[in-house]
C-alpha positions in Angstrom: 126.4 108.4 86.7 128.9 107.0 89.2 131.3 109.4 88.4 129.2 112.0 88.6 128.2 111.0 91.9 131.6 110.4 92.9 132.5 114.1 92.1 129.4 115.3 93.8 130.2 113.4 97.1 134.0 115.1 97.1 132.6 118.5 96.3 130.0 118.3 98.9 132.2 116.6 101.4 129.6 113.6 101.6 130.3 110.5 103.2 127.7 108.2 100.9 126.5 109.2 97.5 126.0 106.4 94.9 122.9 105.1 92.7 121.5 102.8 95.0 121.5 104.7 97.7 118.9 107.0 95.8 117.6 104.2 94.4 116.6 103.1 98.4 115.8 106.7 99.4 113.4 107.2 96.4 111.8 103.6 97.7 111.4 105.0 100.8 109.8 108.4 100.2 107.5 107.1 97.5 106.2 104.5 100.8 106.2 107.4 102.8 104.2 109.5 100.2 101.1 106.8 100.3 102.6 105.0 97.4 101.5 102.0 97.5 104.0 98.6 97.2 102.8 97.0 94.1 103.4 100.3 91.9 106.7 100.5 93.9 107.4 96.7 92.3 106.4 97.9 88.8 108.8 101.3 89.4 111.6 99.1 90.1 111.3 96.4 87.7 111.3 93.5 90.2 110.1 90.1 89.8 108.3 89.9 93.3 107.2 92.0 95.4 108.8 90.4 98.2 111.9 91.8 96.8 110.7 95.5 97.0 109.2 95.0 100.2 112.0 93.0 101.8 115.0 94.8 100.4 114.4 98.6 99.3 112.3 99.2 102.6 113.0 100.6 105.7 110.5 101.6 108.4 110.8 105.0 109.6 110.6 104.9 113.7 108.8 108.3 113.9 106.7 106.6 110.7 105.9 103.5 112.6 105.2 105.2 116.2 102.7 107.6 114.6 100.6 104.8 113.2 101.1 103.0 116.2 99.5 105.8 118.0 97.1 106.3 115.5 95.9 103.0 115.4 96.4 101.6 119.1 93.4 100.8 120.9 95.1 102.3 123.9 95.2 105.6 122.2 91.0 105.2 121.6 90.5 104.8 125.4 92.8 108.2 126.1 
């Protein structure tokens, strides 16, 4: 799979390609797709949950603003 990746990343003139990194991007898009963290913990085969959430997450701003808006009491009152 590395090397796979590895020829990928040359061929496509990528800066960062490796297993992790989807490993992290497929974390984050399942989150971002209303999956919910405990099924993410199963998925990944950790432990704790803590892991997941602490390690293999990464608010998105524009993710994070929206709710903030959506949610703000501010934005009830407007």
């Amino acid at each position: 799979m590395r090397q796979l990746l590895w020829k990928l990343r040359h061929e496509l003139g990528v800066d960062r390609l490796y297993p992790h990194l989807l490993r992290h991007t497929f974390a984050n898009l399942y989150l971002g797709s209303d999956g919910d963290l405990r099924s993410l913990q199963l998925i990944l085969g950790h432990a704790d949950v803590q892991t997941t959430a602490m390690i293999y997450t990464d608010p998105n701003i524009r993710d994070l603003q929206s709710k903030h808006h959506r949610h703000s009491p501010w934005s009830q009152i407007a």
